[in-house]
C-alpha positions as a printed NumPy array, in Angstrom:
array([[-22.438, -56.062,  -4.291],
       [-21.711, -58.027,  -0.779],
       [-17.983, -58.286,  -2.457],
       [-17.529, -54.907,  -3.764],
       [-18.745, -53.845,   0.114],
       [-16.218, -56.037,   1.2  ],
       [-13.304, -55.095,  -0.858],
       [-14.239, -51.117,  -0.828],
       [-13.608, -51.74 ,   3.407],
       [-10.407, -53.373,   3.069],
       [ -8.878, -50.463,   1.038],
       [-10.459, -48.132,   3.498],
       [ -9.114, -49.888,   6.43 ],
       [ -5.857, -50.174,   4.548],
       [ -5.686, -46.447,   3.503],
       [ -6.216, -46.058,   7.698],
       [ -3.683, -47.884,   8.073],
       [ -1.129, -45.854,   5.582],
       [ -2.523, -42.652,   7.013],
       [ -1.026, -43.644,  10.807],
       [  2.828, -42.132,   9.709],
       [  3.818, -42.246,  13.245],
       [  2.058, -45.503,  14.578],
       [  5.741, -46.602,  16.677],
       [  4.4  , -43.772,  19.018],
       [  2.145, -43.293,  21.604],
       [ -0.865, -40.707,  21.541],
       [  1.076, -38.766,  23.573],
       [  1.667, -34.593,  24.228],
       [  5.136, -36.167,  22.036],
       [  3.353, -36.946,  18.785],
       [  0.911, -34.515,  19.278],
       [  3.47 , -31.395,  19.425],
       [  5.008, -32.943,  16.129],
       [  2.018, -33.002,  13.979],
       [  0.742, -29.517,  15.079],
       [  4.355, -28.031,  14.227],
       [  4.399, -30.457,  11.131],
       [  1.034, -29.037,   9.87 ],
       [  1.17 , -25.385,  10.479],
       [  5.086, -25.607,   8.588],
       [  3.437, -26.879,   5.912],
       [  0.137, -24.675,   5.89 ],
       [  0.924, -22.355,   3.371],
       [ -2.065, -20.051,   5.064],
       [ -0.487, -20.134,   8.31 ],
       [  1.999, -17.931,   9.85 ],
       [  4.409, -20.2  ,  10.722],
       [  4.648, -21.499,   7.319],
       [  8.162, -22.568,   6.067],
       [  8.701, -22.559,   2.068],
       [  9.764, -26.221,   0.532],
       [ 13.256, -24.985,   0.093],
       [ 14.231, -23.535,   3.464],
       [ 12.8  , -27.193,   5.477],
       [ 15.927, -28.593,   6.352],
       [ 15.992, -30.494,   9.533],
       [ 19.307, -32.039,  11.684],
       [ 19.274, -35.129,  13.452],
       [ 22.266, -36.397,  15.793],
       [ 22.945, -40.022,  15.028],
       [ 23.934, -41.493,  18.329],
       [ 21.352, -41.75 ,  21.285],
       [ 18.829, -40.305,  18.717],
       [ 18.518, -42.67 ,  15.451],
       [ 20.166, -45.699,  17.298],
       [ 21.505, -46.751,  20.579],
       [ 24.621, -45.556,  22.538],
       [ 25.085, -47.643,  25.109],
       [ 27.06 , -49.17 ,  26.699],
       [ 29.068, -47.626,  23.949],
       [ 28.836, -45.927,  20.63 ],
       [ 28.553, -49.162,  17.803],
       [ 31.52 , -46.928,  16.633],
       [ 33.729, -47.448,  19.11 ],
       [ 32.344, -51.09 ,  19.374],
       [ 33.707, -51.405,  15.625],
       [ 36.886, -50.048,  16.917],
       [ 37.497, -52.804,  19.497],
       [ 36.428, -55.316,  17.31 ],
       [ 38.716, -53.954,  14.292],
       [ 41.934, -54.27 ,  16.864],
       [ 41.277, -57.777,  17.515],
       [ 41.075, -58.655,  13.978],
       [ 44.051, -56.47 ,  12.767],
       [ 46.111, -57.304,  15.909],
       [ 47.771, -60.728,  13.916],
       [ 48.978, -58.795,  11.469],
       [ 50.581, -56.594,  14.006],
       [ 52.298, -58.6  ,  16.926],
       [ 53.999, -55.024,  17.856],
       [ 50.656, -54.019,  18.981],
       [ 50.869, -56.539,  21.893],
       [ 53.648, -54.048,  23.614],
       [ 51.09 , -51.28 ,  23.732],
       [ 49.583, -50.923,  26.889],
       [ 46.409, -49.542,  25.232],
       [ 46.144, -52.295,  22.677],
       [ 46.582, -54.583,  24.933],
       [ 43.889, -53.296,  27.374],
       [ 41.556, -53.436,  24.285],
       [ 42.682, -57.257,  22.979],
       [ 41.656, -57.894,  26.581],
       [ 38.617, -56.177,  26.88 ],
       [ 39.39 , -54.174,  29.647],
       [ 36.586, -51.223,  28.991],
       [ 38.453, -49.485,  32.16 ],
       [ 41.616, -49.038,  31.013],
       [ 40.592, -48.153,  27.462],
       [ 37.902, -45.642,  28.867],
       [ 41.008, -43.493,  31.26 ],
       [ 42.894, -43.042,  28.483],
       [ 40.346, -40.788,  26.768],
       [ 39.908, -38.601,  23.957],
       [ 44.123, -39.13 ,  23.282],
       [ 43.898, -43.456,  23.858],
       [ 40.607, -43.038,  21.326],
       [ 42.382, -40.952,  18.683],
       [ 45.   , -43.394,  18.64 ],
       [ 42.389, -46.753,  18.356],
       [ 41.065, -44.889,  15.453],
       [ 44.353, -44.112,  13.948],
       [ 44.829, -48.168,  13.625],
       [ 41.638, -48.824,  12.214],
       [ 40.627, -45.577,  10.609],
       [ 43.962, -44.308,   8.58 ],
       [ 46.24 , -45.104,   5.977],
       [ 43.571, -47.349,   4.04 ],
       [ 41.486, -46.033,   1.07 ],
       [ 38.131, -44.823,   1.617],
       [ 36.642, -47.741,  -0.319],
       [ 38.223, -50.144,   1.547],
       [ 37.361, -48.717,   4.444],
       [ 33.484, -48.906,   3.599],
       [ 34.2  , -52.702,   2.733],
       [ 35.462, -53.141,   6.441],
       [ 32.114, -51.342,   7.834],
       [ 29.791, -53.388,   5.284],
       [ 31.5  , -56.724,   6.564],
       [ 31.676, -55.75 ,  10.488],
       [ 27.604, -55.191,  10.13 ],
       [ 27.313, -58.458,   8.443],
       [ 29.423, -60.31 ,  11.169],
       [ 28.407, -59.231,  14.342],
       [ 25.385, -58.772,  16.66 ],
       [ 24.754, -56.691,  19.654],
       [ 24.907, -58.65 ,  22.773],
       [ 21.923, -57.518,  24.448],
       [ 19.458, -57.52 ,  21.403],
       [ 20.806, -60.403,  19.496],
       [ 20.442, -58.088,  16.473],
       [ 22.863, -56.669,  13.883],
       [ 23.955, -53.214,  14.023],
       [ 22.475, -51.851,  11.369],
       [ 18.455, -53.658,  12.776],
       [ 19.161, -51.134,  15.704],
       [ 17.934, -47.864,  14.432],
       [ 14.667, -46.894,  16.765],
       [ 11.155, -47.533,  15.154],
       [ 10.461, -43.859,  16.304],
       [ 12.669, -41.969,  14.825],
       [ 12.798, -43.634,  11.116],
       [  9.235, -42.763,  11.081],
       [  9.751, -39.72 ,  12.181],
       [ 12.161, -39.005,   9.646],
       [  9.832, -40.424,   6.821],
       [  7.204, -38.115,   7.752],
       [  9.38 , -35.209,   7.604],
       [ 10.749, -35.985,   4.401],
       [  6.852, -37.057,   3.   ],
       [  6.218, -33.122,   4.151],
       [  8.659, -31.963,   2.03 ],
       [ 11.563, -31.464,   4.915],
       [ 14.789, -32.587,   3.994],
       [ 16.721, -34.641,   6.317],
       [ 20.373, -34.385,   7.855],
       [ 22.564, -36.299,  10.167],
       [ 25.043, -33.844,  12.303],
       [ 26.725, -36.175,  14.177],
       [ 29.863, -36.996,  16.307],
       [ 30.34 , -40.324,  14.807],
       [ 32.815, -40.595,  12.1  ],
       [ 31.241, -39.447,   8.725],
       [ 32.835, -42.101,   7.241],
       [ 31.52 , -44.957,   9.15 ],
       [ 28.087, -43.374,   8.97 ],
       [ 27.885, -43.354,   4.887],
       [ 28.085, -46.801,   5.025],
       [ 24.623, -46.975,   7.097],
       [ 22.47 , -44.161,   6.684],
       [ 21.039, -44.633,   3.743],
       [ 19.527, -48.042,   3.905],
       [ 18.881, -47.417,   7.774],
       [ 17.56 , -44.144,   7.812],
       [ 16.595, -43.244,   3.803],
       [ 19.163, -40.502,   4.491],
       [ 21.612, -40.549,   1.53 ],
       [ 25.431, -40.217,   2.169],
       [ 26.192, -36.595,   1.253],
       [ 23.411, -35.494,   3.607],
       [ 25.391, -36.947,   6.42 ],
       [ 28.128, -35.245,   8.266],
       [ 30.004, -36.08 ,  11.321],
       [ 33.551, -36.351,  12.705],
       [ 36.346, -36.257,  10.354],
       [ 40.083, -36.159,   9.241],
       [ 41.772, -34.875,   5.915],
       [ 42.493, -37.305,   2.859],
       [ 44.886, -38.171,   0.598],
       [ 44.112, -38.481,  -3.223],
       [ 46.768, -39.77 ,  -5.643],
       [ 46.135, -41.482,  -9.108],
       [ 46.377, -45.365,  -9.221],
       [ 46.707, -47.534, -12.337],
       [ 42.996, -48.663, -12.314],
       [ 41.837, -45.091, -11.778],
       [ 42.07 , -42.434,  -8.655],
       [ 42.109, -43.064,  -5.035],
       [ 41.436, -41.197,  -1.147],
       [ 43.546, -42.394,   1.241],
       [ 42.198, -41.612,   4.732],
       [ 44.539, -40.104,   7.369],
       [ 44.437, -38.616,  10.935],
       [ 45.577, -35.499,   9.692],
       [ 43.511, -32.405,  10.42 ],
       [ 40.513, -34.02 ,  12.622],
       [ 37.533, -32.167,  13.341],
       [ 35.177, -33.679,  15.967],
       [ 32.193, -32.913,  15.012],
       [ 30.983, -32.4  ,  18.703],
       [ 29.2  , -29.377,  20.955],
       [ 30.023, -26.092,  19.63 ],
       [ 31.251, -27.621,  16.468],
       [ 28.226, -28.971,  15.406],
       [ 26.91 , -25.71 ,  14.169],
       [ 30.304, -24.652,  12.227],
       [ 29.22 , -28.285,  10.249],
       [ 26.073, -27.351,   9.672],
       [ 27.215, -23.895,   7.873],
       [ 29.781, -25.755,   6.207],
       [ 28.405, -28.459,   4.819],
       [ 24.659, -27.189,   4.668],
       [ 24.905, -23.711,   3.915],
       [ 21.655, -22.637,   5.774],
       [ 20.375, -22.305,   9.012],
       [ 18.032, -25.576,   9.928],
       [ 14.257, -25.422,  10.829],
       [ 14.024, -28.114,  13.156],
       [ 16.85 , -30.171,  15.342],
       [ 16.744, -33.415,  17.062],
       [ 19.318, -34.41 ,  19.483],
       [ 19.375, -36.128,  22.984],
       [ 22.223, -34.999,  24.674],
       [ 24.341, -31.913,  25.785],
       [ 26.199, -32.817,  23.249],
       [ 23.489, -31.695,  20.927],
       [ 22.953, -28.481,  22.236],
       [ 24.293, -26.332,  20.447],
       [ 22.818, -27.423,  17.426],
       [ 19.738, -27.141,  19.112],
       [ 20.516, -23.45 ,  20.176],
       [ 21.787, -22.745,  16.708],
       [ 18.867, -23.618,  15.043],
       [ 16.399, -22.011,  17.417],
       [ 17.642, -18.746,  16.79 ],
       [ 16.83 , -18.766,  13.288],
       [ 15.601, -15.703,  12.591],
       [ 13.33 , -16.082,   9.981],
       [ 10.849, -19.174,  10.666],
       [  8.655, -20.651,  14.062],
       [ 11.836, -23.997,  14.77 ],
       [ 11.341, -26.928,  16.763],
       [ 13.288, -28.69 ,  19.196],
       [ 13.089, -32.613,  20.212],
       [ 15.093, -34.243,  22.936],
       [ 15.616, -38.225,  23.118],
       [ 15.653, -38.768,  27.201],
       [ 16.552, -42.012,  27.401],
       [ 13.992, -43.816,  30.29 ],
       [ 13.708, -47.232,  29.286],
       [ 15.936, -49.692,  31.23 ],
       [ 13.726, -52.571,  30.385],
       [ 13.495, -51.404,  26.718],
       [ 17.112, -49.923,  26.304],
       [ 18.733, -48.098,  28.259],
       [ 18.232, -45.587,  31.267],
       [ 20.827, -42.578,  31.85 ],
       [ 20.808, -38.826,  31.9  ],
       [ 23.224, -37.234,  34.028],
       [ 26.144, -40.305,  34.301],
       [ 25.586, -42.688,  31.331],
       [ 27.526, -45.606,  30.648],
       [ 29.826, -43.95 ,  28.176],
       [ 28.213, -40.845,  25.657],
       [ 25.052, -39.087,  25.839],
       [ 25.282, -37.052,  28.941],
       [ 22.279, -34.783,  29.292],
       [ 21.702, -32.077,  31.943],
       [ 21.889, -28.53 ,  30.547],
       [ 19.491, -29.657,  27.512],
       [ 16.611, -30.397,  30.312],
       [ 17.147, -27.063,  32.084],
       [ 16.731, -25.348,  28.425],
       [ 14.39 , -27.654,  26.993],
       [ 12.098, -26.177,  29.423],
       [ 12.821, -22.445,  28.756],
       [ 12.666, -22.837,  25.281],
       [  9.896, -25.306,  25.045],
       [ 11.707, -28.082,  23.287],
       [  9.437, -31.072,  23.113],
       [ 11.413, -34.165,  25.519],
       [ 10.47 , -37.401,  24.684],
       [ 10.059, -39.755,  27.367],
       [ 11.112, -42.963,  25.865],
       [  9.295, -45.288,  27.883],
       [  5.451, -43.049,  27.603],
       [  6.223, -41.692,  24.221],
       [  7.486, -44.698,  22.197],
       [  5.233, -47.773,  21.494],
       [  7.977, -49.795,  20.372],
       [ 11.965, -48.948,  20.009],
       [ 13.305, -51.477,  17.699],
       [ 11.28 , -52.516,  14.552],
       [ 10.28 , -56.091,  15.292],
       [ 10.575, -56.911,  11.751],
       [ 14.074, -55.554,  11.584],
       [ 15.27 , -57.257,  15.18 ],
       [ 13.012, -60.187,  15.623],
       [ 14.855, -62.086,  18.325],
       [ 14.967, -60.07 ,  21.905],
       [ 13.328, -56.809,  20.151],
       [ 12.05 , -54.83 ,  22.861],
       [  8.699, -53.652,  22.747]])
C-alpha cells in the first residue's frame, strides 16, 4: 500500500509537472493575459470563442523566436558565406564591399545598406539550387557558434516563445512564421527549432528558376523579383500565402506592426497582440529605440498601449531565455 501511495504521488507530481505549459515564464500580468485569452478562444461557451479552423496565429522570427543582435544570424551567415566562397573568387578582393566584409569591418558593410546587403546576398543566395542551398544552411549551423553564448545557432531560439508556441498549437491554434528573414534560410530551421513545418513559414524572397536535369527537376534560386517581406508587406504575405486573416500576432518591433495592426482589425473574432521588448542586457540584449542593427521599436509601444497589446518585459516576464538543455555552456538564465 506504502508503494502504491508512493508511486500514485509521483505520477501526480509528474502530471503537475506536464500541466505547467509555460513554466520558462514568470507568474507575471505576461502569462497571465495569455492563458485568459488562450482559454476564453477556446471556450466554446464564451463569446470570444474562435472555431478550430479560423486559429491561425503569426509570429515574426527575428527578435521574437531567436535573437537579433548584434545582427540577424542571417546576415551573420552572409559574412561567414563570403569568407568561405571568397577563394573561389579572387575578383571579389577588388570589391570595396567584399572586402570590407573579408575584413570584418561591420561599419563599412552597415553604410552601404539595403543596396551593399542585396548584393552580399546575391553572392551567397543566387544562382545555386534550392537544395544546395539548404545543404549550405544545414552545414553553417553545424560549424559555427555564437560568440557571446558559445551555442549553435539553431540552440538560440528563446525558452519562452517555443513554449508558447506549443501551447498554442496543443489549443488547437495553428502556427506561422511572417518574417523578414529569407524564407529560404528559415525552412532549414523552423521545424526542428520551433515544431513549425516549412510551408507554414514565409519570409523574404526572390523568384526561381526550374529546368529539368538528368537525375530529375531542379529550382535554381535568383535575385530576380525580391519581395522583402518587411512593414507593410507583411500583411500582403499573410493574404498570400495564408489566405485568412490571423487571430493572434507576435512581433517585437516596428517592423512588426503592421502585422500586428492587420490582424487586430479582424473583424470577426476578440485578437491578441504580444510585443518582445527586449530588457535584458545581462540575459541578451537591451535596445528599443537605437538597437545594434534590426529590431527598432517605438511606434509599437505608443500603440501597444492604445490597443492593449500585452509587452513583455524580458527581464520580469521570462524565467529563463535560452533552454539550458539546448545551450548548456554560457546559457543565460
Amino acid at each position: 500500500m506504502k508503494r502504491t501511495l508512493i508511486g500514485m504521488l509521483l505520477v501526480s507530481l509528474c502530471g503537475g509537472a506536464a500541466a505547467a505549459p509555460l513554466s520558462a515564464w514568470n507568474d507575471t500580468a505576461a502569462k497571465r493575459a495569455i492563458e485568459t485569452w488562450v482559454h476564453n478562444a477556446t471556450d466554446a461557451n464564451s463569446h470570444s470563442f474562435i472555431p478550430p479552423e479560423k486559429r491561425y496565429v503569426v509570429f515574426d522570427n527575428d527578435g521574437t523566436l531567436w535573437p537579433e543582435a548584434p545582427m540577424t544570424f542571417q546576415i551573420q551567415f552572409v559574412l561567414d558565406e563570403v569568407k568561405r566562397l571568397a577563394p573561389e573568387h579572387p575578383e571579389w578582393q577588388n570589391d570595396p564591399l567584399v572586402s570590407a566584409a573579408l575584413k570584418n569591418d561591420l561599419k563599412t558593410v552597415a553604410a552601404a545598406g539595403e543596396k551593399g546587403l542585396l548584393k552580399l546576398l546575391a553572392l551567397t543566395h543566387s544562382d545555386i539550387t534550392t537544395d544546395e542551398f539548404t545543404q549550405r544552411v544545414a552545414s553553417w549551423v553545424d560549424a559555427h557558434k555564437d560568440p557571446r553564448f558559445g551555442c549553435q545557432y539553431n540552440q538560440l531560439g528563446y525558452q519562452p516563445m517555443r513554449q508558447l508556441l506549443d501551447y498554442l498549437r496543443e489549443n488547437g491554434f495553428k502556427t506561422w512564421i511572417i518574417s523578414g528573414g529569407g524564407i529560404d534560410f528559415m525552412r532549414v530551421l523552423s521545424e526542428k527549432m520551433y515544431g513549425i513545418p516549412p510551408e507554414q513559414v514565409v519570409g523574404s524572397f526572390a523568384l526561381g528558376e526550374f529546368s529539368l536535369t538528368k537525375d530529375g527537376s531542379q529550382i535554381r534560386k535568383t535575385m530576380q523579383g525580391a519581395f522583402n517581406d518587411d512593414a507593410a508587406n507583411k500583411p500582403v504575405a499573410i493574404h498570400l500565402f495564408m489566405g485568412q486573416r490571423p487571430v493572434a500576432a507576435f512581433g517585437n518591433s516596428d517592423g512588426d506592426l503592421a502585422m500586428m495592426q492587420y490582424t487586430a482589425s479582424n473583424p470577426d473574432y476578440k485578437t491578441f497582440g504580444l510585443l518582445v521588448h527586449h530588457t535584458d542586457a545581462a540575459r541578451e540584449y537591451a535596445y528599443d529605440s537605437h538597437p545594434p542593427a534590426s529590431g527598432k521599436l517605438v511606434e509599437g509601444l505608443k500603440e501597444a498601449k492604445e490597443r492593449g497589446w500585452v509587452v513583455v518585459d524580458m527581464q520580469k516576464d521570462w524565467k529563463t531565455v535560452f533552454d539550458p538543455a539546448q545551450c548548456p555552456a554560457k546559457t543565460a538564465q
